[in-house]
MILUMKE-922868 format. One record per residue: x, y, z of N, C-alpha, C in turn. Coordinates in steps of 0.2 Angstrom, whole numbers, padded with zeros to 4 digits, always signed. Layout:
N
XYZXYZXYZ;...
% end
This chain:
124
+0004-0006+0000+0000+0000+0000+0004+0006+0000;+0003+0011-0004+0005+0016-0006+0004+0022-0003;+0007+0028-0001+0003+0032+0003+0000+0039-0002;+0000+0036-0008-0004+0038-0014-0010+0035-0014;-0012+0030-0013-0016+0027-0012-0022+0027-0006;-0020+0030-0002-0021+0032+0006-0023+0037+0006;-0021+0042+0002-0022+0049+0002-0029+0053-0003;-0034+0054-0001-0037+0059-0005-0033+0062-0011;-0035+0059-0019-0032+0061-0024-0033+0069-0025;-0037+0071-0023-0037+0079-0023-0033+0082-0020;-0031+0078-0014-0026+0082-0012-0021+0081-0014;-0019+0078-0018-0011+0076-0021-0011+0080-0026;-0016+0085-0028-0015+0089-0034-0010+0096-0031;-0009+0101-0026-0005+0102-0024-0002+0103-0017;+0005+0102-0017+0007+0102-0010+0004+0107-0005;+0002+0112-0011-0001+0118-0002-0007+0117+0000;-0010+0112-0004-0018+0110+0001-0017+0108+0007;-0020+0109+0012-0022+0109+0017-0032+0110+0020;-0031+0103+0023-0037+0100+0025-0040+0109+0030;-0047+0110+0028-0049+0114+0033-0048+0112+0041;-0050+0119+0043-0048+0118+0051-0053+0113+0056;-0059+0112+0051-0066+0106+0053-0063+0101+0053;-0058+0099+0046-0057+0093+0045-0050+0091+0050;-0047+0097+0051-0042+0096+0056-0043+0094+0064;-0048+0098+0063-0050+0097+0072-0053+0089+0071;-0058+0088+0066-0058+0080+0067-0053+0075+0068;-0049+0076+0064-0044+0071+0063-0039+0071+0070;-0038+0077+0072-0037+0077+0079-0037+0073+0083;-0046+0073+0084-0049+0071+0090-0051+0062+0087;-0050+0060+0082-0049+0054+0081-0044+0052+0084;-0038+0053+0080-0029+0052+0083-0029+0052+0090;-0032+0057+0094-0032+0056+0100-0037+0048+0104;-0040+0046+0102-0045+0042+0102-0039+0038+0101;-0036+0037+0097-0033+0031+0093-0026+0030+0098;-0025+0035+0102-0019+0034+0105-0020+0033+0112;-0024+0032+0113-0025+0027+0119-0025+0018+0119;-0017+0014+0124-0018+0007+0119-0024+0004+0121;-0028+0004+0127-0035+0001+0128-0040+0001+0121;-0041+0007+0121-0045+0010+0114-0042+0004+0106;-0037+0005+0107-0034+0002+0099-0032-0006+0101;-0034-0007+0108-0033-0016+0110-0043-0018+0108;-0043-0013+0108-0055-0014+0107-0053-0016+0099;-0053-0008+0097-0053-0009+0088-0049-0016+0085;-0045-0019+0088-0040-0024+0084-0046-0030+0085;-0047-0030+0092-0054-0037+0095-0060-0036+0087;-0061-0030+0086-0069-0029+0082-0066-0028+0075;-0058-0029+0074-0057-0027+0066-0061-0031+0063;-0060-0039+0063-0063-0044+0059-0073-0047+0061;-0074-0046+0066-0081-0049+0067-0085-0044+0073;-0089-0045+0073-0093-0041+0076-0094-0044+0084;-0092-0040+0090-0093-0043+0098-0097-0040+0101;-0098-0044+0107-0102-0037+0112-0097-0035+0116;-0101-0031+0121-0098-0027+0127-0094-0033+0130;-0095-0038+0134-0094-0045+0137-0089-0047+0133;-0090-0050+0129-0086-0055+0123-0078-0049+0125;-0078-0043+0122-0074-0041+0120-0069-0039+0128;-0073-0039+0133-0071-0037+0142-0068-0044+0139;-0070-0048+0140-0067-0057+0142-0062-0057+0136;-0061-0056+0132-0054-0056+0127-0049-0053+0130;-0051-0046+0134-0046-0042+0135-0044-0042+0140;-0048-0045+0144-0047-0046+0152-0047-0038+0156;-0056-0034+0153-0054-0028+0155-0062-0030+0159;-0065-0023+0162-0071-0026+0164-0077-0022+0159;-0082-0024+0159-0087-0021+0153-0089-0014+0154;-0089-0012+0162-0092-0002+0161-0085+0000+0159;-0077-0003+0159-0071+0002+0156-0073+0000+0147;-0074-0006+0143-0075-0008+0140-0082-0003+0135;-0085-0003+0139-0092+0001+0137-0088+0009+0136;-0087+0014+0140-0084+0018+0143-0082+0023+0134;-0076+0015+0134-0072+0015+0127-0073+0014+0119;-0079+0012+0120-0083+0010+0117-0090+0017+0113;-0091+0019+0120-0096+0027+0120-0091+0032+0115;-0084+0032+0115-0080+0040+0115-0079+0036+0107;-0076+0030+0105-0074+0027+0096-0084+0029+0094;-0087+0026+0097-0095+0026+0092-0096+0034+0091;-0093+0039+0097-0095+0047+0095-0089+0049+0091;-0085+0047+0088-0081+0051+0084-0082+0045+0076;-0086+0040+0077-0087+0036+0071-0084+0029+0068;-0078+0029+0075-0075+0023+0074-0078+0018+0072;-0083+0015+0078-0087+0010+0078-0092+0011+0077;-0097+0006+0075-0104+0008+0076-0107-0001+0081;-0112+0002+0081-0117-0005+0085-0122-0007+0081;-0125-0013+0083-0131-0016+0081-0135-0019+0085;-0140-0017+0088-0144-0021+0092-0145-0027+0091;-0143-0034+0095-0148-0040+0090-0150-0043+0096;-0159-0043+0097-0161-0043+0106-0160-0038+0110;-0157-0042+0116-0155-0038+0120-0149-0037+0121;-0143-0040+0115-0136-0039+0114-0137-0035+0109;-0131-0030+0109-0127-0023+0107-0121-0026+0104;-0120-0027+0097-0112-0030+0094-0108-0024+0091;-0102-0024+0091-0099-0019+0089-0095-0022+0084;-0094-0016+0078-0089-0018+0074-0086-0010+0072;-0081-0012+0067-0078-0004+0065-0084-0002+0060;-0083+0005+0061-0088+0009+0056-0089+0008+0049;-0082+0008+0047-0080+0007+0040-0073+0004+0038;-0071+0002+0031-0066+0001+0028-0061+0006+0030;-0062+0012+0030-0056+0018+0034-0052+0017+0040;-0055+0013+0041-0054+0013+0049-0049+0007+0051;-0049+0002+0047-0044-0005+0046-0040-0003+0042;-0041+0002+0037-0034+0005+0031-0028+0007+0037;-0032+0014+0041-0026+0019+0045-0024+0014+0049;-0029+0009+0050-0025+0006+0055-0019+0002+0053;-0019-0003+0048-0016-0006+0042-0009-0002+0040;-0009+0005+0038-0004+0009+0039+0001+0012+0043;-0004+0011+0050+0001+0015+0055+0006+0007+0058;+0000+0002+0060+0005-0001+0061+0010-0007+0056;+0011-0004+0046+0015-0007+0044+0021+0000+0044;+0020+0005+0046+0023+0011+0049+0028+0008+0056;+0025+0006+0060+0027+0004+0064+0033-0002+0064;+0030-0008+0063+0034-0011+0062+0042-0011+0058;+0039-0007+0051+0046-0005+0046+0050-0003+0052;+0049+0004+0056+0053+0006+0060+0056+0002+0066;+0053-0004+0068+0056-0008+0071+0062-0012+0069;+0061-0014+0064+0065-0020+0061+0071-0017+0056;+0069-0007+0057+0075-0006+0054+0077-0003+0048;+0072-0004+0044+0068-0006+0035+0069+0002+0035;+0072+0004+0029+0074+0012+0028+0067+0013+0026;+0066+0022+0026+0061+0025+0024+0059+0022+0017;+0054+0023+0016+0050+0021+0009+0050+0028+0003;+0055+0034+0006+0055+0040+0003+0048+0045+0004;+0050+0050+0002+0046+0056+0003+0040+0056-0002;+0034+0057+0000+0029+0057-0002+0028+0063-0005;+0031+0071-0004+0029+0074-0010+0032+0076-0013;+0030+0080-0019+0035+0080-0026+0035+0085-0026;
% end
């Protein structure tokens, strides 16, 4: 994955574009949300299937009101979403976005672990 690929092709049209200040403070308050490891140990549990509030405590070994908690703050910024089925609540991620960034930061990560030189400057 490229980070041409990744990127809003309209913004590749000039380097001086810049995301408005709505679109910044978003992305903020996601990134903040993402940088907590609780929060991004939930999203990993919910990348591939859909869980509850329980299911995903017992994976974690966390309890379900911190679970829940964490759960309240990714659903209001769009990470995840819920589906009622009965009287269970399943979570999953909201969308394909949201497994991409995550996919990039941690093949980010790792390269810088193992060493792997930069991949080069993305703009021209």
């Amino acid at each position: 994955m490229t980070l041409g690929s990744v990127i809003d092709p309209s913004m590749q049209s000039s380097a001086a574009t810049v995301p408005s200040d709505a679109d910044v403070a978003d992305l903020s308050a996601i990134f903040a949300a993402l940088s907590d490891p609780t929060r991004l140990r939930i999203i990993y549990s919910i990348i591939q299937c859909e869980l509850s509030v329980g299911a995903i405590a017992a994976q974690l070994d966390l309890s379900e009101a911190s679970v829940s908690q964490h759960l309240r703050r990714l659903r209001l910024l769009r990470v995840v979403r819920r589906r009622q089925v009965g009287r269970r609540r399943l979570y999953q991620l909201d969308d394909e976005h949201v497994a991409t960034l995550l996919a990039v930061c941690i093949e980010h990560v790792r390269d810088r672990q193992s060493g792997l030189p930069s991949h080069g400057s993305f703009v021209s």
